[in-house]
N, C-alpha and C positions, 0 to 999 in steps of 0.2 A: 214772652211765652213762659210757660211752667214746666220747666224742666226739671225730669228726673234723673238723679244718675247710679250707676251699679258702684261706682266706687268714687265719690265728689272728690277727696281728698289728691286723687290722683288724675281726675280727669280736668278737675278746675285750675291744679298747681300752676302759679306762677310762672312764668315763665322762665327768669332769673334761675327760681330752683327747680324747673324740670331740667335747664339743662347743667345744673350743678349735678343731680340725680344722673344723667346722662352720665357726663364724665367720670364720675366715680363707677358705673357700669361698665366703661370702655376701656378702664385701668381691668378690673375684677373676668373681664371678656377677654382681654390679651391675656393675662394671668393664665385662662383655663386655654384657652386657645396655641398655648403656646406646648402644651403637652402632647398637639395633633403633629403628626411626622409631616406632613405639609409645612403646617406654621414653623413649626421651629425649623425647616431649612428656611425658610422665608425672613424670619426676622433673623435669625443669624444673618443670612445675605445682604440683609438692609440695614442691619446692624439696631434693632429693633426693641425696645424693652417698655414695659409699662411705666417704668418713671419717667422715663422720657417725654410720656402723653402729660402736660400743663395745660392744655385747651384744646376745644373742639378744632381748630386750626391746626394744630400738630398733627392730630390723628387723621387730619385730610392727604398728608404727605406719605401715609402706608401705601401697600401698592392694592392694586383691586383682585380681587377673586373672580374668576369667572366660568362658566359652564364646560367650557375647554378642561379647566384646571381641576374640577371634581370630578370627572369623566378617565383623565388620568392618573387620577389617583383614586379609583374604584378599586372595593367597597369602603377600606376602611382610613385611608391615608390622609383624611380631612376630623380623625376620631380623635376626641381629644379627652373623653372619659375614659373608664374603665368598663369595657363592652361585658363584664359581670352583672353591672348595674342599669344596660340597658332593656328597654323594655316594647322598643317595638322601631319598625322600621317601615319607612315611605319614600316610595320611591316616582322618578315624572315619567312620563308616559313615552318617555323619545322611543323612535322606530329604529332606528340606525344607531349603529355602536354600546358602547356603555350608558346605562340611565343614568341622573342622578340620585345618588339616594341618601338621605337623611333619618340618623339613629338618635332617638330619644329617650333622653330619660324618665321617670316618673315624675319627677319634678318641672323638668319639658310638656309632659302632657297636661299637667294640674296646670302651669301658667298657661297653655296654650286654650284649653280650656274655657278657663275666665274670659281670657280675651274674647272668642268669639259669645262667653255672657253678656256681657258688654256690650258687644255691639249689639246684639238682638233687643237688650234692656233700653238701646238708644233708640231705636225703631218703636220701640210700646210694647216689647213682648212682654208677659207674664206669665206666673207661675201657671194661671186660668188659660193659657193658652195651649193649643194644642200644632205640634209642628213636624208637617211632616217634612220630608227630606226626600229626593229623587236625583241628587247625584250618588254614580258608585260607588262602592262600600271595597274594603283591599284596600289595591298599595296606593290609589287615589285620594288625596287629599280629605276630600269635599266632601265623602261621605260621614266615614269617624269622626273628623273635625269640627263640623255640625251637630255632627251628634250627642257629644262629649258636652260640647258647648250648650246645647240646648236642653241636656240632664241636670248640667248645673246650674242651668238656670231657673228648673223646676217647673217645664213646661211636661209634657205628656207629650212623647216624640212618638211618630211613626216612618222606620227607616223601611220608607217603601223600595228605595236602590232606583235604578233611572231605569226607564222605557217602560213599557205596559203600559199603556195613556188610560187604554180601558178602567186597569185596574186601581189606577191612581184615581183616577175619578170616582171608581165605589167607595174608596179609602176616605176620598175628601167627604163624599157625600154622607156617609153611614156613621164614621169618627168628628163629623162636625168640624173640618182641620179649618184654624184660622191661619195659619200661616205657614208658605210654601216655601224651598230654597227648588230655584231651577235654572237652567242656562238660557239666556233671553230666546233662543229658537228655539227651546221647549216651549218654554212657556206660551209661546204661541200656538206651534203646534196642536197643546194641550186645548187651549182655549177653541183650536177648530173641530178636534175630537168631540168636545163639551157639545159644541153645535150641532157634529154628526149624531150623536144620540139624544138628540131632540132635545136638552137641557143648557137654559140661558146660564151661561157661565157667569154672568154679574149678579146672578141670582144665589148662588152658592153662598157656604159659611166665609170663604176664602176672604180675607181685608188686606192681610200683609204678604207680601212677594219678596224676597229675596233673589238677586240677580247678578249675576259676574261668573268667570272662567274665560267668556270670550267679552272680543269687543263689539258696544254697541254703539250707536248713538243716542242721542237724548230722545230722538222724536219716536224710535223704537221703542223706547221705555214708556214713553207718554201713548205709542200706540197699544202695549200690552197692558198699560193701563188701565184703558179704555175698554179692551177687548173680555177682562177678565173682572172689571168691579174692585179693581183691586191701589194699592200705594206701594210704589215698586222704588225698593233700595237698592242702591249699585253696592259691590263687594268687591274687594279687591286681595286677592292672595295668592301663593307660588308655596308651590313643595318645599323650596330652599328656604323659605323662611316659616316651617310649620305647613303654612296651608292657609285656608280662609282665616278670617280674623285680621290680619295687618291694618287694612282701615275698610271703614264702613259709613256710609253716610246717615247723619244725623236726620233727623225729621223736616230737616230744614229741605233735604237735598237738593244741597247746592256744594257739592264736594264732600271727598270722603277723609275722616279724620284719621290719622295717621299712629297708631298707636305710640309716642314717643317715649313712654319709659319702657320699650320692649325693642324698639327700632329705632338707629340711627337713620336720617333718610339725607341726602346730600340729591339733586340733581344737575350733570355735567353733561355737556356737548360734547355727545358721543364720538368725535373728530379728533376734538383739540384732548378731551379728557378734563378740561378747566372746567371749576364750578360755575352754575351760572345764577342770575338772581331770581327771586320770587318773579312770579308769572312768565316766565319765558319755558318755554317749552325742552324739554332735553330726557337725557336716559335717566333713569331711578335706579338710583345704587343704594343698598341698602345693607345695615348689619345687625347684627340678635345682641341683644342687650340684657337678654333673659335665658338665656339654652344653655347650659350646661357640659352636653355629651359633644355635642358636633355646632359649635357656633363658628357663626360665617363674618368673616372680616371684609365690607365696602367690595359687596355682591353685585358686580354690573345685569340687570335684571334684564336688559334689553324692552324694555318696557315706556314708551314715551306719553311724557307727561309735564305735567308743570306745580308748581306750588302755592294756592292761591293764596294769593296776598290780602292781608287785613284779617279780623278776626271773625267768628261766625257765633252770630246771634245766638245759639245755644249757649253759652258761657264758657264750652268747650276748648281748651285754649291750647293745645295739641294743634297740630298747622294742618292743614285739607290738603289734599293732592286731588286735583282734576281727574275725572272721568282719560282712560287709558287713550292714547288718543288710539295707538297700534304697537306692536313690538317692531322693532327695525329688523327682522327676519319675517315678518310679514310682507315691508314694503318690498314693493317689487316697479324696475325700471322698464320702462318700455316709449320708443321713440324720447329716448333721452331724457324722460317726463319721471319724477319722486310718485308712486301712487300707493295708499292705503286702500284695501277694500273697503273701509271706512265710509270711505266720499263715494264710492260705487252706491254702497245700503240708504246713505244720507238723500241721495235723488229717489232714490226707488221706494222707496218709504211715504213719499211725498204723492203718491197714485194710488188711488185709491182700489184704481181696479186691477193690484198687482197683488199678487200674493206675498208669504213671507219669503218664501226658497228662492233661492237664485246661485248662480255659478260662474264666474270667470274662467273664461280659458284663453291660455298666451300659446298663440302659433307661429311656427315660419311659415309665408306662406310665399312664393316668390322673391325669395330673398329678402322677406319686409318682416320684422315682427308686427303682428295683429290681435288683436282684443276683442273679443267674443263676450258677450255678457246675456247670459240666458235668463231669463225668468218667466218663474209659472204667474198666470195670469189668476184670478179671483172671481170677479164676477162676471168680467168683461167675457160675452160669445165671441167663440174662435170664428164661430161662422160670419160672423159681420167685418167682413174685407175693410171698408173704408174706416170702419172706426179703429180698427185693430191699427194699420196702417197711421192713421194720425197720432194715436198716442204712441207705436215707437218713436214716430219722429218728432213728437216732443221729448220723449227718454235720452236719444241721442243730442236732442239739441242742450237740453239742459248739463248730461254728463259732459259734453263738451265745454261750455261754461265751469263747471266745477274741475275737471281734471284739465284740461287743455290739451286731451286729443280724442278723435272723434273715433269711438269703438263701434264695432259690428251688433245690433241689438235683435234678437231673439225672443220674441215672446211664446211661448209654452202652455202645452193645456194642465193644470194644477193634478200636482201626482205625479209630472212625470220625469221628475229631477229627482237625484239621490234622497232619502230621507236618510240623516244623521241622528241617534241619540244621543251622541258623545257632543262634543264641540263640531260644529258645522263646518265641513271643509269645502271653504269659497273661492278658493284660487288654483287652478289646473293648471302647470305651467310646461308644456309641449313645444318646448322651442326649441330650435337646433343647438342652440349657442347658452342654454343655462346655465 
């Protein structure tokens, strides 16, 4: 294929010297890091110094950072610049307790920046492109991050901010937007809005899609594909580390490339804590190789994933990390059974005559946990009893093959489940014993 790149010299580096570059980042990263009154109780305790790091193997034996650990040491006990010199602050969205938040420097925001150029440049963006944006704008990520990222990339942005389908729609139509960032349950939703006011969405200027914040499946992506006219790239980012940008999938997509002169990535068996090898599935820990003010040291992300093995036909030689499979505070146990709402979406997906929305709920119900799983229905007539009837009891027989146990299934007239603009909240958990 004929690949372009936003910066070849550093996307194609060798291997050998990306991770030469690596390690010279992770001496220069403890260096600043150890000015943060976290770090340096931490590396005193462990008895901790950057000379000590001779190989990416040494640095595997630091201990981990984790979301507990910046939460208690809120706002600033993870700061490792001079808060004279910072320049703006982002923080995640938790409901409960302290957020985390992340103070940047200028310098922070210019790399942060590039990177999400980059990736946009790996998707086909161009300066001729016009991009708009509908994630929030504030202490969320997704908004500025994008945005920054697609000024310097010298597109013509429109921060349209998220919800108002309506209005997103004039924007696309009247600005000619070729290309969208939105969270896969917008994007659909948007695509049925297109439908309610009589306008074929694959009809639109729209070509590129951008997609990530929640997890999807592949076959979701391939159905908002369809839905929308559109070539839809999975995203992958977290507040702790900047925000979007970390990796982004190449045109190939088949995996998202992992930015490695900016990110260390390791994935370990969330259990044991041991590394484990390419394609095995485990938690993504990661650290800043680029940040300045507040850089994060082997960030358990809680995010489960894999590293896929072999190199990717773009030339790109930065390693892929697999589509999210879920975060481990996602899964949830029930009848002694591991379940992702993942594998719920993955059957439901598969019906044509079901909508996008849908809801798990976990109950006691006689001393038993149970599993409710609602979804609005699409084309299929509520009024037609037997057909209604045969297709749940194919929902149920097939969820039972996929999860291995047999839940309560629910079909809904379309509307009548929450609608979410943020991140869709899919799991309701009303159990005695949570």
């Amino acid at each position: 294929m004929n690949t372009e790149y936003w910066e070849k010299s550093i996307e194609t580096l060798p291997r050998q010297e990306l991770e030469k570059l690596q390690l010279e980042r992770i001496k220069s990263t403890l260096t600043v890091a150890s000015n943060a009154p976290y770090y340096k109780d931490q590396f005193q305790k462990h008895n901790i110094s950057p000379d000590a790091i001779r190989c990416l193997d040494d640095f595997r034996k630091l201990p981990f950072t984790t979301k507990a650990d910046m939460r208690a040491n809120y706002p600033f006990g993870l700061l490792a610049g001079n808060l004279e010199d910072a320049v703006r602050i982002h923080s995640s969205s938790g409901t409960t307790g302290n957020p985390t938040v992340i103070i940047h420097s200028q310098h922070d925001l210019d790399s942060w920046a590039n990177l999400v150029a980059r990736c946009l440049y790996m998707v086909g963006l161009r300066k001729k492109d016009v991009f708009q944006n509908s994630s929030g704008y504030g202490m969320f990520t997704g908004g500025l991050g994008f945005q920054y990222g697609a000024e310097r990339l010298g597109a013509l942005t429109v921060p349209a901010a998220a919800g108002n389908s309506k209005r997103q729609i004039k924007f696309i139509t009247d600005f000619k937007t070729t290309a969208l960032h939105a969270i896969p349950s917008y994007a659909i939703r948007l695509a049925e809005v297109f439908q309610e006011e009589g306008i074929d969405p694959t009809e639109s200027s729209l070509k590129t899609l951008i997609i990530g914040a929640e997890p999807h499946t592949d076959e979701q992506r391939r159905k908002i594909e369809r839905m929308l006219g559109v070539k839809a790239y999975n995203c992958f980012g977290m507040t702790e580390m900047n925000g979007p940008g970390v990796a982004f999938e190449c045109l190939e997509q088949n995996g998202m490339h992992i930015w490695e002169d900016c990110y260390l990535v390791e994935i370990i068996d969330p259990e044991t804590l041991q590394p484990l090898p390419d394609g095995e599935i485990g938690e993504l820990v990661l650290t800043t190789l680029d940040r300045n003010m507040m850089p994060l040291i082997r960030y358990r992300t809680r995010d489960l994933t894999r590293i896929i093995p072999g190199e990717c036909p773009c030339g790109r030689t930065h390693r892929r990390i697999d589509r999210i499979k879920g975060r481990s505070d996602d899964m949830f146990i029930i009848k002694g059974v591991n379940i992702f709402p993942m594998q719920i979406e993955k059957i439901l997906v598969q019906f044509p005559e079901l909508g996008s929305n849908y809801l798990i709920t976990l109950e006691t119900l006689h001393n038993q946990d149970e599993m409710i799983v609602e979804v609005e229905l699409n084309e299929l007539s509520t009024d037609n009893y037997i057909e209604l009837e045969n297709t749940r009891k194919e929902i149920v027989r097939r969820l039972k093959d996929e999860i291995l146990v047999t839940p309560k299934v629910k079909l809904v007239k379309k509307g009548s489940l929450p609608q979410s603009e943020g991140k869709a909240v899919r799991v309701k958990d009303l159990r005695d014993n949570k």
